[in-house]
N, C-alpha and C positions, 0 to 999 in steps of 0.2 A: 259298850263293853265296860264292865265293870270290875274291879279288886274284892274278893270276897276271903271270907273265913268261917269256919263250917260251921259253929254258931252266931256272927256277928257279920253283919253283911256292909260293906263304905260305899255310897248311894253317889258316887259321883269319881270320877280318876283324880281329882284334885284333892282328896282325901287321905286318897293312898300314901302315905308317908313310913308305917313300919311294918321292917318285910315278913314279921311274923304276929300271929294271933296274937291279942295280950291274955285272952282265956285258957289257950289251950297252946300257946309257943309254936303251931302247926306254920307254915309258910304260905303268903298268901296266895291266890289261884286266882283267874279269871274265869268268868262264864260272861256269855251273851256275846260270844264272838261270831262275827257274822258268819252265815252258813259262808262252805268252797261253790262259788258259781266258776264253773271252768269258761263260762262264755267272758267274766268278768277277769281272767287273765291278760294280762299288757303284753302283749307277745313284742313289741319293740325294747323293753330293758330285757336285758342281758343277765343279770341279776336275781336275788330272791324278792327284789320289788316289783316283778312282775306280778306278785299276789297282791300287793298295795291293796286290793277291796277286800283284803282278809286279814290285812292287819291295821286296823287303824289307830295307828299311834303318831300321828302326823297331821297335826290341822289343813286343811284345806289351804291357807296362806302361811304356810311354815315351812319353811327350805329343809329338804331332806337332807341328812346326813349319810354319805354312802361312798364306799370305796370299791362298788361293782360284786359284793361280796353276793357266794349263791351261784348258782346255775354251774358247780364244778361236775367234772367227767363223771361219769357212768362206763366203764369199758371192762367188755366180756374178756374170760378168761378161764385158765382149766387148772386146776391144783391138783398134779396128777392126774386121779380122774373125775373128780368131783370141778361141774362146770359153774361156774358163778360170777356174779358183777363187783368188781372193786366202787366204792362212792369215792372217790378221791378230795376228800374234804380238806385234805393237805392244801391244796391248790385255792389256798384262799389271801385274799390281801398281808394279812400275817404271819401264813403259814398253818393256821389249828382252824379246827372246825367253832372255834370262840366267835369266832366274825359273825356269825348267824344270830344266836343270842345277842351277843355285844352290840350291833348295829340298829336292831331294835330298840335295846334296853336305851341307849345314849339318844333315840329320837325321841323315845318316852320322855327320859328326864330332861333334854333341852324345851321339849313342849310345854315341862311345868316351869322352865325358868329357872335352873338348877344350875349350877357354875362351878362348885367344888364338888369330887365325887374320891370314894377309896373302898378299894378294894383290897381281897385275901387271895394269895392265888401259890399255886407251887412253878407258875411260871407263862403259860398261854392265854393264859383269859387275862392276866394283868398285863402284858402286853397288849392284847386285843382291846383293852380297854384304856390304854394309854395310848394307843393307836387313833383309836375313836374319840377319844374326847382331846389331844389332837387335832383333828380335821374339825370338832366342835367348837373348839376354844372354849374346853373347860379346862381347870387344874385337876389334876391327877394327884395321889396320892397310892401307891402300890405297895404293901406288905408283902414279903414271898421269905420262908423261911431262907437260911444261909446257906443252905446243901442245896439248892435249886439250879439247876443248869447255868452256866456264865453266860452262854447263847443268850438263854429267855432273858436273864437280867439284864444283858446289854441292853438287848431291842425295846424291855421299856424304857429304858434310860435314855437313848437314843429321841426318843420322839418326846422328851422333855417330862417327862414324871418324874414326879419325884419315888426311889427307890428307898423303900427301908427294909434292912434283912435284918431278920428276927432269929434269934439261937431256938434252937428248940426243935422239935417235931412240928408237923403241919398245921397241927392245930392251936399251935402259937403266935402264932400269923394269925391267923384268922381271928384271936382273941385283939390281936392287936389295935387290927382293924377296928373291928365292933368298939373297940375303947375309943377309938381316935372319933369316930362318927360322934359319939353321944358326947364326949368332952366339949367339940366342936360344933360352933350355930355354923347354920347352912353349908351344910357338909353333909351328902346325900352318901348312903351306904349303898353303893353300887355291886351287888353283890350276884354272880352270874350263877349260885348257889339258890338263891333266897329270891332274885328278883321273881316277880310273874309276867317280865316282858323278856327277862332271858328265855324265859323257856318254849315264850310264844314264838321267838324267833326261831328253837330249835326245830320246833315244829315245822318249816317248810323243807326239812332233809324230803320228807316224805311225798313232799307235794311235786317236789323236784322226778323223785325215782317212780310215783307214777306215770307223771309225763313224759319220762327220758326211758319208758318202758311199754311204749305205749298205751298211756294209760289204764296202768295194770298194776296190781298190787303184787309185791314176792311173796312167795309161799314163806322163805327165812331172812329175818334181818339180824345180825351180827354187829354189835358194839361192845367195844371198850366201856368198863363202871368204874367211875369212882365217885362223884356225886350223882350221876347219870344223867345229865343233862342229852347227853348223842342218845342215847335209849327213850328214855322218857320224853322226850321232845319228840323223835321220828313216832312211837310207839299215840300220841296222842296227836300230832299228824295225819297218822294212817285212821284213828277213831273219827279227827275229824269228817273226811272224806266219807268215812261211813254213815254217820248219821247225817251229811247231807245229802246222801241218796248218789252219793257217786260210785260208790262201789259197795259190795256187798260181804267182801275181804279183807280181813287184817292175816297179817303176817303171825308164823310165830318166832315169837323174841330168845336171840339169844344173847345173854348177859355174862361179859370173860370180865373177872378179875385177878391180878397180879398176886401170889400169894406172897406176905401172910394177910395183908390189905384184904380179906376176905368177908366184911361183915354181910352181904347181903344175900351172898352163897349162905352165910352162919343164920341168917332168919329165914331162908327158905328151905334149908334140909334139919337145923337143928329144930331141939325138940319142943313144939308148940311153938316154932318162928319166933322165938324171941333170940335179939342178938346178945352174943357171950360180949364177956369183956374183949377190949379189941388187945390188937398184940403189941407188943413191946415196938416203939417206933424205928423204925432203921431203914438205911437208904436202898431202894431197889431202882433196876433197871427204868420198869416202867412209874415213873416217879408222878406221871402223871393222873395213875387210878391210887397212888397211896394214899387213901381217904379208910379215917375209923370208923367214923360215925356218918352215912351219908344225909344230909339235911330232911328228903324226900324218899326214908327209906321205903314209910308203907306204899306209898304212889310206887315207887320202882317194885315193889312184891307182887300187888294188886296187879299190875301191868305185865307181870311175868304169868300170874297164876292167870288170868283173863286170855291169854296170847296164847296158854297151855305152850310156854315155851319151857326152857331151862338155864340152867347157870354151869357157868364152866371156870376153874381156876387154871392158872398156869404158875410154871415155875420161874425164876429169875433167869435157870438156865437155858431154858422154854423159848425166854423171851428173848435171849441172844441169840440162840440158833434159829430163830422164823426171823427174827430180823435180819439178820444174815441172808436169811434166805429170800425176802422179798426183795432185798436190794440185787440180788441178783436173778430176779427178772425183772429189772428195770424201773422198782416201785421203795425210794427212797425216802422211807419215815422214820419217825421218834421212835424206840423201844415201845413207848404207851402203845402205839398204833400196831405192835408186832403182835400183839396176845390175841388179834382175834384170826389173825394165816393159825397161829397154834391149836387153836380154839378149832378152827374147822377140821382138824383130823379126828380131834373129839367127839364130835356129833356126828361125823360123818356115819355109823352105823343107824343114825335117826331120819337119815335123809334118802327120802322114797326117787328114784328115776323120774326127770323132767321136773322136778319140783327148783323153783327159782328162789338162787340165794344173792343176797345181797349185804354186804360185809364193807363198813366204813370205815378207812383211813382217817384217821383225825388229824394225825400233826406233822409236818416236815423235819426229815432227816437232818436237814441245816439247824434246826433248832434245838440237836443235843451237842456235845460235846464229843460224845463216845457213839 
Protein backbone atom coordinates (compact mmCIF):
# COMPACT_ATOMS: atom_id res chain seq x y z
CA UNK A 1 0.00 0.00 0.00
CA UNK A 2 1.23 3.05 -0.90
CA UNK A 3 0.63 7.34 -0.32
CA UNK A 4 -0.02 8.74 -3.74
CA UNK A 5 -0.68 12.31 -5.33
CA UNK A 6 -2.44 12.65 -8.72
CA UNK A 7 0.63 13.68 -10.40
CA UNK A 8 3.60 12.61 -8.04
CA UNK A 9 3.51 9.21 -6.66
CA UNK A 10 5.88 8.29 -2.78
CA UNK A 11 7.17 4.71 -3.70
CA UNK A 12 7.39 3.59 -0.14
CA UNK A 13 5.05 4.65 3.41
CA UNK A 14 8.09 5.87 4.92
CA UNK A 15 8.08 8.80 2.57
CA UNK A 16 4.81 9.90 3.30
CA UNK A 17 5.46 12.85 5.49
CA UNK A 18 3.20 15.93 3.98
CA UNK A 19 -0.53 15.40 3.93
CA UNK A 20 -0.91 17.43 0.76
CA UNK A 21 0.48 17.49 -2.77
CA UNK A 22 3.36 20.11 -3.19
CA UNK A 23 2.00 20.39 -7.06
CA UNK A 24 -1.35 20.65 -6.86
CA UNK A 25 -2.20 21.16 -2.59
CA UNK A 26 -4.77 18.12 -3.32
CA UNK A 27 -4.56 15.67 0.03
CA UNK A 28 -2.87 12.58 -0.27
CA UNK A 29 -4.72 9.18 -1.09
CA UNK A 30 -3.73 5.72 -0.98
CA UNK A 31 -4.00 3.02 -3.69
CA UNK A 32 -2.80 -0.74 -3.67
CA UNK A 33 -4.83 -1.57 -0.83
CA UNK A 34 -5.34 -4.99 -0.51
CA UNK A 35 -8.53 -6.45 -2.28
CA UNK A 36 -11.80 -7.34 0.93
CA UNK A 37 -11.25 -11.32 1.09
CA UNK A 38 -14.45 -11.93 3.52
CA UNK A 39 -12.70 -15.54 4.22
CA UNK A 40 -9.74 -13.14 5.52
CA UNK A 41 -12.04 -11.63 8.21
CA UNK A 42 -10.89 -12.36 12.11
CA UNK A 43 -14.17 -13.23 13.31
CA UNK A 44 -12.64 -13.46 17.16
CA UNK A 45 -11.92 -9.46 17.59
CA UNK A 46 -14.79 -7.69 18.44
CA UNK A 47 -13.60 -4.60 16.74
CA UNK A 48 -12.98 -2.89 13.16
CA UNK A 49 -9.58 -5.18 13.43
CA UNK A 50 -11.38 -7.80 12.51
CA UNK A 51 -10.41 -6.47 8.79
CA UNK A 52 -6.53 -6.44 9.92
CA UNK A 53 -5.85 -8.18 6.15
CA UNK A 54 -7.35 -4.97 4.73
CA UNK A 55 -5.62 -2.58 6.64
CA UNK A 56 -2.17 -2.89 6.87
CA UNK A 57 -0.82 -0.35 8.95
CA UNK A 58 0.65 -2.56 11.56
CA UNK A 59 3.93 -4.35 11.04
CA UNK A 60 3.78 -7.92 11.74
CA UNK A 61 5.95 -7.40 15.06
CA UNK A 62 4.35 -4.16 16.20
CA UNK A 63 1.69 -4.05 19.03
CA UNK A 64 -1.51 -2.72 18.01
CA UNK A 65 -2.92 0.16 19.42
CA UNK A 66 -6.77 -0.31 20.04
CA UNK A 67 -9.46 0.54 22.56
CA UNK A 68 -12.12 -2.18 20.89
CA UNK A 69 -13.27 0.74 18.61
CA UNK A 70 -15.75 -0.78 15.36
CA UNK A 71 -18.21 -3.35 15.28
CA UNK A 72 -21.03 -0.59 17.07
CA UNK A 73 -24.96 -1.45 16.62
CA UNK A 74 -26.75 -1.83 13.57
CA UNK A 75 -30.55 -1.73 15.03
CA UNK A 76 -33.71 -1.54 12.86
CA UNK A 77 -36.19 0.93 13.31
CA UNK A 78 -39.44 2.93 11.92
CA UNK A 79 -39.43 6.93 11.59
CA UNK A 80 -43.05 7.07 11.32
CA UNK A 81 -43.38 5.17 8.43
CA UNK A 82 -40.20 5.09 6.65
CA UNK A 83 -38.34 1.80 8.06
CA UNK A 84 -34.53 1.95 8.39
CA UNK A 85 -31.07 1.09 10.36
CA UNK A 86 -29.49 3.54 12.84
CA UNK A 87 -25.23 2.71 12.66
CA UNK A 88 -24.78 3.89 16.14
CA UNK A 89 -21.27 5.17 15.77
CA UNK A 90 -21.88 7.09 19.01
CA UNK A 91 -21.09 3.89 20.89
CA UNK A 92 -17.52 4.23 20.36
CA UNK A 93 -14.54 4.29 23.15
CA UNK A 94 -14.95 8.37 22.95
CA UNK A 95 -18.11 8.80 22.12
CA UNK A 96 -17.75 9.99 17.89
CA UNK A 97 -17.43 7.93 15.11
CA UNK A 98 -13.36 9.66 15.12
CA UNK A 99 -12.30 6.28 16.81
CA UNK A 100 -12.26 4.63 13.30
CA UNK A 101 -10.08 6.99 11.61
CA UNK A 102 -8.04 7.97 14.65
CA UNK A 103 -7.17 4.39 15.63
CA UNK A 104 -5.79 3.70 12.29
CA UNK A 105 -4.22 6.90 11.63
CA UNK A 106 -2.13 6.63 15.54
CA UNK A 107 -0.93 2.85 14.30
CA UNK A 108 0.26 4.49 11.05
CA UNK A 109 2.20 6.90 12.67
CA UNK A 110 3.57 4.91 15.76
CA UNK A 111 4.78 2.44 12.86
CA UNK A 112 6.95 5.14 11.49
CA UNK A 113 8.34 6.11 14.94
CA UNK A 114 6.40 9.31 15.56
CA UNK A 115 6.12 10.67 19.19
CA UNK A 116 4.74 14.17 19.08
CA UNK A 117 1.44 14.70 16.88
CA UNK A 118 -1.32 17.90 16.65
CA UNK A 119 -4.12 18.28 15.76
CA UNK A 120 -7.31 21.01 14.45
CA UNK A 121 -10.62 19.84 15.60
CA UNK A 122 -13.96 21.70 16.67
CA UNK A 123 -13.87 19.02 19.38
CA UNK A 124 -14.36 14.89 18.62
CA UNK A 125 -11.60 13.95 16.53
CA UNK A 126 -9.18 16.10 19.04
CA UNK A 127 -10.35 14.21 21.64
CA UNK A 128 -10.29 10.84 19.78
CA UNK A 129 -6.89 11.57 19.14
CA UNK A 130 -5.72 12.55 22.54
CA UNK A 131 -7.56 9.57 23.45
CA UNK A 132 -5.23 7.34 21.10
CA UNK A 133 -2.12 8.77 21.38
CA UNK A 134 -2.75 8.31 25.09
CA UNK A 135 -2.97 4.52 25.06
CA UNK A 136 0.30 5.23 22.45
CA UNK A 137 2.31 7.27 24.65
CA UNK A 138 2.58 10.06 22.30
CA UNK A 139 2.24 13.78 23.21
CA UNK A 140 -0.69 15.45 21.93
CA UNK A 141 -1.11 18.77 21.14
CA UNK A 142 -5.01 19.80 20.28
CA UNK A 143 -6.14 23.21 18.73
CA UNK A 144 -10.04 23.59 18.96
CA UNK A 145 -11.52 27.02 18.56
CA UNK A 146 -12.85 28.75 22.10
CA UNK A 147 -16.74 28.27 21.19
CA UNK A 148 -16.13 24.43 21.15
CA UNK A 149 -18.25 22.44 23.57
CA UNK A 150 -16.69 22.42 27.31
CA UNK A 151 -17.67 18.54 27.02
CA UNK A 152 -15.20 17.80 24.04
CA UNK A 153 -12.57 20.15 25.61
CA UNK A 154 -12.52 18.60 29.01
CA UNK A 155 -12.30 15.02 27.63
CA UNK A 156 -9.12 16.10 25.72
CA UNK A 157 -7.68 17.41 28.58
CA UNK A 158 -8.64 14.75 30.61
CA UNK A 159 -6.41 12.00 28.93
CA UNK A 160 -3.45 14.52 29.20
CA UNK A 161 -3.21 16.75 25.94
CA UNK A 162 -2.32 19.49 25.91
CA UNK A 163 -5.43 21.93 25.05
CA UNK A 164 -5.01 25.21 23.08
CA UNK A 165 -8.30 27.42 22.34
CA UNK A 166 -7.81 29.62 19.53
CA UNK A 167 -10.35 32.96 19.29
CA UNK A 168 -11.58 32.92 15.94
CA UNK A 169 -13.93 30.72 13.58
CA UNK A 170 -12.88 27.13 12.96
CA UNK A 171 -10.68 27.72 10.60
CA UNK A 172 -8.31 29.44 12.94
CA UNK A 173 -7.58 26.35 14.70
CA UNK A 174 -6.69 24.76 12.17
CA UNK A 175 -4.23 27.47 10.87
CA UNK A 176 -2.91 27.20 14.22
CA UNK A 177 -2.11 23.72 13.99
CA UNK A 178 -0.55 23.76 10.59
CA UNK A 179 1.71 26.64 12.16
CA UNK A 180 2.59 24.65 15.25
CA UNK A 181 3.67 21.38 12.93
CA UNK A 182 5.99 23.18 10.57
CA UNK A 183 7.71 25.49 13.40
CA UNK A 184 8.29 22.29 15.11
CA UNK A 185 10.96 19.25 14.29
CA UNK A 186 9.37 16.02 14.82
CA UNK A 187 6.02 16.98 15.43
CA UNK A 188 3.72 15.03 12.97
CA UNK A 189 0.55 16.89 11.75
CA UNK A 190 -2.11 14.32 12.57
CA UNK A 191 -4.69 15.66 10.84
CA UNK A 192 -8.21 13.35 10.58
CA UNK A 193 -8.94 15.96 7.64
CA UNK A 194 -5.76 15.50 5.43
CA UNK A 195 -4.41 12.14 6.77
CA UNK A 196 -4.90 9.10 4.11
CA UNK A 197 -5.09 6.49 7.06
CA UNK A 198 -8.03 8.56 8.68
CA UNK A 199 -9.90 7.83 6.02
CA UNK A 200 -8.75 4.33 5.49
CA UNK A 201 -10.11 3.80 8.72
CA UNK A 202 -13.32 5.41 7.92
CA UNK A 203 -13.72 3.15 5.31
CA UNK A 204 -14.66 -0.08 7.64
CA UNK A 205 -18.30 1.81 8.67
CA UNK A 206 -19.21 0.03 5.41
CA UNK A 207 -17.48 -3.31 5.85
CA UNK A 208 -19.14 -3.39 9.15
CA UNK A 209 -23.08 -2.63 7.63
CA UNK A 210 -22.53 -5.27 5.02
CA UNK A 211 -21.85 -7.84 7.38
CA UNK A 212 -24.25 -6.65 10.24
CA UNK A 213 -26.75 -6.88 7.01
CA UNK A 214 -26.13 -9.92 5.98
CA UNK A 215 -23.91 -9.23 3.75
CA UNK A 216 -25.63 -6.90 1.72
CA UNK A 217 -25.23 -3.45 0.66
CA UNK A 218 -28.23 -0.55 1.59
CA UNK A 219 -29.90 0.85 -1.11
CA UNK A 220 -29.43 4.62 1.13
CA UNK A 221 -26.62 5.55 3.35
CA UNK A 222 -27.15 8.91 5.27
CA UNK A 223 -24.36 11.04 6.89
CA UNK A 224 -23.62 14.15 8.59
CA UNK A 225 -20.71 16.64 6.17
CA UNK A 226 -18.58 18.69 7.37
CA UNK A 227 -15.23 17.54 6.22
CA UNK A 228 -16.91 14.25 5.12
CA UNK A 229 -14.94 11.99 6.54
CA UNK A 230 -18.48 9.47 7.75
CA UNK A 231 -19.43 9.84 3.97
CA UNK A 232 -16.45 9.56 2.10
CA UNK A 233 -14.95 6.97 4.15
CA UNK A 234 -18.33 4.52 4.09
CA UNK A 235 -18.94 5.66 0.41
CA UNK A 236 -15.18 4.35 -0.67
CA UNK A 237 -15.87 1.37 1.59
CA UNK A 238 -18.85 0.32 -0.09
CA UNK A 239 -16.54 0.92 -3.66
CA UNK A 240 -14.11 -1.08 -1.99
CA UNK A 241 -16.19 -4.25 -1.68
CA UNK A 242 -17.26 -3.62 -5.19
CA UNK A 243 -14.32 -3.78 -7.08
CA UNK A 244 -13.35 -6.90 -5.15
CA UNK A 245 -15.97 -8.75 -6.42
CA UNK A 246 -17.94 -8.81 -3.25
CA UNK A 247 -20.96 -7.19 -4.19
CA UNK A 248 -22.11 -5.63 -7.19
CA UNK A 249 -23.93 -2.58 -5.23
CA UNK A 250 -23.21 0.71 -3.94
CA UNK A 251 -25.59 2.74 -1.99
CA UNK A 252 -26.97 6.01 -2.96
CA UNK A 253 -25.38 8.66 -0.74
CA UNK A 254 -27.10 11.12 1.17
CA UNK A 255 -25.13 14.09 2.31
CA UNK A 256 -26.98 16.61 5.35
CA UNK A 257 -25.29 19.72 6.06
CA UNK A 258 -26.24 22.24 8.98
CA UNK A 259 -27.00 25.50 7.46
CA UNK A 260 -25.24 28.14 6.67
CA UNK A 261 -22.10 25.64 6.71
CA UNK A 262 -23.43 24.64 3.29
CA UNK A 263 -20.39 24.64 0.78
CA UNK A 264 -20.75 21.28 -0.70
CA UNK A 265 -24.57 21.55 -1.18
CA UNK A 266 -23.15 25.21 -2.85
CA UNK A 267 -20.76 23.07 -5.44
CA UNK A 268 -23.29 20.56 -6.08
CA UNK A 269 -26.44 22.77 -7.02
CA UNK A 270 -24.63 26.04 -7.69
CA UNK A 271 -23.86 27.17 -11.02
CA UNK A 272 -20.91 25.06 -12.77
CA UNK A 273 -20.25 23.36 -9.03
CA UNK A 274 -18.05 25.90 -8.09
CA UNK A 275 -18.20 26.78 -4.26
CA UNK A 276 -19.45 30.58 -3.33
CA UNK A 277 -17.73 32.31 -0.76
CA UNK A 278 -18.52 30.53 2.52
CA UNK A 279 -20.63 32.41 5.16
CA UNK A 280 -19.92 34.67 7.81
CA UNK A 281 -18.78 32.35 10.82
CA UNK A 282 -21.15 31.94 13.74
CA UNK A 283 -21.95 29.34 16.25
CA UNK A 284 -24.57 26.67 15.40
CA UNK A 285 -26.15 23.76 17.05
CA UNK A 286 -24.67 21.19 15.00
CA UNK A 287 -21.05 22.63 15.66
CA UNK A 288 -19.69 19.60 14.38
CA UNK A 289 -20.34 19.93 10.32
CA UNK A 290 -19.54 23.94 10.72
CA UNK A 291 -16.67 23.47 8.18
CA UNK A 292 -16.32 26.31 5.04
CA UNK A 293 -14.08 24.95 3.09
CA UNK A 294 -14.09 20.91 3.20
CA UNK A 295 -10.38 19.74 2.63
CA UNK A 296 -11.79 16.75 0.05
CA UNK A 297 -14.34 18.74 -1.56
CA UNK A 298 -14.22 17.20 -5.08
CA UNK A 299 -13.71 13.46 -3.68
CA UNK A 300 -17.13 14.27 -1.66
CA UNK A 301 -18.89 15.68 -5.17
CA UNK A 302 -17.42 12.88 -7.32
CA UNK A 303 -18.90 10.48 -4.69
CA UNK A 304 -22.24 12.11 -4.47
CA UNK A 305 -22.70 12.42 -8.40
CA UNK A 306 -21.19 8.61 -8.87
CA UNK A 307 -23.86 7.16 -5.95
CA UNK A 308 -26.38 9.42 -8.15
CA UNK A 309 -27.28 10.33 -4.61
CA UNK A 310 -28.19 13.99 -3.05
CA UNK A 311 -27.52 16.75 -0.72
CA UNK A 312 -29.77 17.94 1.89
CA UNK A 313 -29.40 21.18 4.44
CA UNK A 314 -31.15 21.75 7.59
CA UNK A 315 -31.96 24.48 9.81
CA UNK A 316 -30.34 25.26 13.38
CA UNK A 317 -34.09 25.03 14.34
CA UNK A 318 -34.13 21.60 12.43
CA UNK A 319 -31.57 20.50 14.23
CA UNK A 320 -33.18 21.07 17.74
CA UNK A 321 -36.37 19.65 17.17
CA UNK A 322 -34.89 15.95 15.61
CA UNK A 323 -32.72 16.14 18.24
CA UNK A 324 -35.31 16.37 20.61
CA UNK A 325 -36.82 14.02 18.93
CA UNK A 326 -34.34 11.01 18.83
CA UNK A 327 -33.70 11.42 22.35
CA UNK A 328 -36.99 10.48 22.86
CA UNK A 329 -36.89 7.32 21.31
CA UNK A 330 -34.11 6.34 23.27
CA UNK A 331 -31.25 7.52 20.79
CA UNK A 332 -29.14 10.07 22.78
CA UNK A 333 -26.67 12.37 20.46
CA UNK A 334 -24.74 15.55 19.68
CA UNK A 335 -26.94 18.02 17.66
CA UNK A 336 -24.29 17.16 14.71
CA UNK A 337 -25.81 13.65 14.71
CA UNK A 338 -29.48 15.21 14.81
CA UNK A 339 -29.43 16.55 11.00
CA UNK A 340 -29.54 13.27 9.35
CA UNK A 341 -33.39 11.93 11.56
CA UNK A 342 -34.10 15.61 9.78
CA UNK A 343 -32.69 14.88 6.62
CA UNK A 344 -34.79 11.71 6.38
CA UNK A 345 -38.19 13.38 6.10
CA UNK A 346 -36.52 15.20 3.22
CA UNK A 347 -35.78 12.53 0.95
CA UNK A 348 -38.34 10.53 2.04
CA UNK A 349 -40.57 11.28 -1.39
CA UNK A 350 -37.00 9.73 -3.07
CA UNK A 351 -37.35 6.50 -1.29
CA UNK A 352 -39.13 3.57 -3.43
CA UNK A 353 -40.91 0.66 -0.89
CA UNK A 354 -38.35 -2.04 0.57
CA UNK A 355 -35.47 -0.05 -0.30
CA UNK A 356 -32.85 -0.18 2.71
CA UNK A 357 -31.70 2.85 4.61
CA UNK A 358 -28.98 3.20 6.62
CA UNK A 359 -28.38 6.51 8.60
CA UNK A 360 -25.28 7.00 11.01
CA UNK A 361 -25.15 8.47 14.41
CA UNK A 362 -21.69 10.01 14.87
CA UNK A 363 -21.40 11.46 18.31
CA UNK A 364 -22.79 11.18 22.01
CA UNK A 365 -25.40 13.18 23.57
CA UNK A 366 -22.87 13.32 26.80
CA UNK A 367 -20.56 15.24 24.49
CA UNK A 368 -22.58 18.48 24.23
CA UNK A 369 -23.48 20.74 26.69
CA UNK A 370 -27.01 21.70 25.46
Amino acid sequence: MIAYCPTSTFRSPAEVSPLQCPDSAAPLEYTEIPPFDPSAIDGTQAGLWRYAAMLPVVAADQARVSLGEGWTPLIHDRWDDLALWWKLDALMPTGSFKDRGVSVMVNWLTGRGVKTVVEDSSGNAGASLACYAARAHLQARIFVPESAPMPKKNQIAIYGAELVEVPGPRDAATQAAVTASQQAQSVEYASHAWHPAFLLGQMTVAWEIWEQLGRRVPDWFVAPVGQGGALLGAWRGFQHLRASGVTAKLPKLVAVQAEPYTPLLQALYGPEGKLAPGPRPEKIRADGIAIQRPVRLAALLAALRDSQGTGVSVTDGEVQSYHARLAERGLYVEPTSAVVAAALDKIRPLIRPQETIVAVLTGHGLKHSS
